[in-house]
C-alpha positions, 0 to 999 in steps of 0.5 A, spaced: 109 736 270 114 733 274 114 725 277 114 724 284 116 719 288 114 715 295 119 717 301 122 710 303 124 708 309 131 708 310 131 700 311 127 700 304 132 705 300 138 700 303 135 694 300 134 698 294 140 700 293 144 694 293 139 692 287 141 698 283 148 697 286 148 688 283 144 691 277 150 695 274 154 689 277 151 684 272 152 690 266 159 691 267 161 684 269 158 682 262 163 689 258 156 692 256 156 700 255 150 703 258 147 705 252 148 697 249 144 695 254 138 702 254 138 701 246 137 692 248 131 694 253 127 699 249 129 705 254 133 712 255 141 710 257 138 716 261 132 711 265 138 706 265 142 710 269 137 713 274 135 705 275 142 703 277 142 709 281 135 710 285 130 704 283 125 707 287 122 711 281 122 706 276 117 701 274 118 694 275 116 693 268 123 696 267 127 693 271 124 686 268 127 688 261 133 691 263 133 684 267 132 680 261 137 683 256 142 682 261 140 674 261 137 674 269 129 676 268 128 669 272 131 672 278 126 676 279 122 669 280 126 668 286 122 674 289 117 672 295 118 664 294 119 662 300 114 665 304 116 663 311 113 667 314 106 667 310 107 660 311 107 660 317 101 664 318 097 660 313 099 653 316 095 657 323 090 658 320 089 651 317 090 649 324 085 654 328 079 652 323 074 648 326 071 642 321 065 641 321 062 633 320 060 633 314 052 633 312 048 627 312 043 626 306 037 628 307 031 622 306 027 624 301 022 619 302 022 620 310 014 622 313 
């Protein structure tokens, strides 16, 4: 049975592509074979090249191995830090609510 992938949109494939592309970069900057690299990370020298390749049908938890033998898996830290936008929308939020007063204590011994 064979895998499928999700179609990406072209801009996805664009960004995916310069991930693979830094992916393979940080491999060879460091002088290391693909299958130095495969053999390290747990996995195929054949699902190293398909993720240097086309990232969009390998796993994230893949990608973080690779990462680590490579000494970058905190790069993957940077992903969504800084939310601008959802931020942004946050802060809107807080603002928008309303307060309410906060509520009195009830008298207890009141008649």
């Amino acid at each position: 049975m064979s895998r499928t992938t999700k179609s990406l949109l072209p801009k996805h494939e664009r960004i995916l592509s310069v991930v693979c592309e830094n992916l393979r970069l940080a491999r060879l900057r460091r002088r290391l074979s693909a299958e130095q690299v495969a053999q390290r990370a747990g996995i195929s020298r054949n699902t190293l090249l398909q993720l240097e390749k086309n990232a969009a049908g390998s796993s994230l938890g893949t990608l973080l191995v690779v990462l680590s033998v490579l000494g970058l898996e905190t790069d993957l830290l940077a992903l969504a830090k800084d939310d601008l936008l959802g931020r942004k929308l946050e802060d809107a939020r807080l603002s928008s609510t309303r307060r309410r007063a906060p509520k009195l204590p009830r008298n207890e011994g009141k008649q």
